[in-house]
Each structure stands twice: as structure tokens, then as C-alpha cells.
N, C-alpha and C positions, 0 to 999 in steps of 0.2 A: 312635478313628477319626481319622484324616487331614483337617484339614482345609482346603481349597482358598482360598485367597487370589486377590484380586484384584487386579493390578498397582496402583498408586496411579496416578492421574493426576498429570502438573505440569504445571502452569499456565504460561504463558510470558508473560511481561513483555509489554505491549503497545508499540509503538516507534514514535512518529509518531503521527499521528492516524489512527483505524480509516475504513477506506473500506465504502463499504455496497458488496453485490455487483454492482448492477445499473452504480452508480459504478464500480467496480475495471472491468468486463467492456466499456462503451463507453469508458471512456480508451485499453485496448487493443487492440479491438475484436475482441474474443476472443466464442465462441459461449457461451451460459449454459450448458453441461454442463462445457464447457475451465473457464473462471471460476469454478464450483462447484466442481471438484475440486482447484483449485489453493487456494481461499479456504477451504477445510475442510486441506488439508492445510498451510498455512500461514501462515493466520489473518489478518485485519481489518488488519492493521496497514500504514500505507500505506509505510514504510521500507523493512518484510522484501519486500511484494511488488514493490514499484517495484526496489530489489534483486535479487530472482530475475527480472524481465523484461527488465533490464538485462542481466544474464548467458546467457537466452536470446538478447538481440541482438533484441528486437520494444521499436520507440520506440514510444511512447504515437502515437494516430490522434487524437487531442486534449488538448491541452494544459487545465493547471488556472488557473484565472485566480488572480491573486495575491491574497495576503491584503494586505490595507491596511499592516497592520507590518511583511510582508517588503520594502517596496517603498523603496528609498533616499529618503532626505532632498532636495528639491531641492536644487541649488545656486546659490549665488549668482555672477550674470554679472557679472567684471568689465570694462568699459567702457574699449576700449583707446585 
């Protein structure tokens, strides 16, 4: 007898840090069924989606506040 296999799943690299959904869907202010289909078919990953919303051409309706380490070094004023 034949028997049937199951495609294997792969797993995909995560890239950036993963965004929760309700996070991903008000940054873009997208409705929870658009956000749920795009976060199942794309995954947590805040690089791949911030990426594909880019390429839709939809800017984020709120901005992420910075993390402390991205934020440059002050500099030093010199005194003319």
C-alpha cells in the first residue's frame, strides 16, 4: 500500500525582533482580521513585516519609540 506523506514544514528564520499582533495591527492601523492574515501568512517578525508594508506604501499611524542603544551618543558642543 501507498503511503501518503506529509509536506515537511520549514521553519523560517526569525528577523528583527517578533512583534505581538495587537502591536503589528495598531502601528498600522490595520483591522484584526487584515493583521491576522498577514501575521499568519508572514510571521512575528518585525523586519519581514515592516518590509512588506513598506511595499504596500501604508507608513506605520504610529511610530515606535526608540530603544536606548539605537539612540546616538550626545555630542560634545564646541564653544566658538
Amino acid at each position: 500500500m501507498t503511503q501518503i506523506r506529509e509536506p515537511e514544514r520549514r521553519s523560517r528564520i526569525l528577523r528583527g525582533r517578533p512583534y505581538s499582533l495587537d502591536e503589528f495591527a495598531s502601528k498600522y492601523g490595520l483591522l484584526s482580521d487584515q493583521a491576522e492574515s498577514l501575521f499568519t501568512r508572514f510571521g512575528p517578525s518585525s523586519i519581514e513585516l515592516d518590509l512588506l508594508m513598506a511595499a504596500k506604501r501604508r507608513l506605520p499611524v504610529r511610530q515606535d519609540r526608540p530603544v536606548p542603544q539605537d539612540r546616538p551618543a550626545p555630542q560634545d558642543r564646541i564653544a566658538e
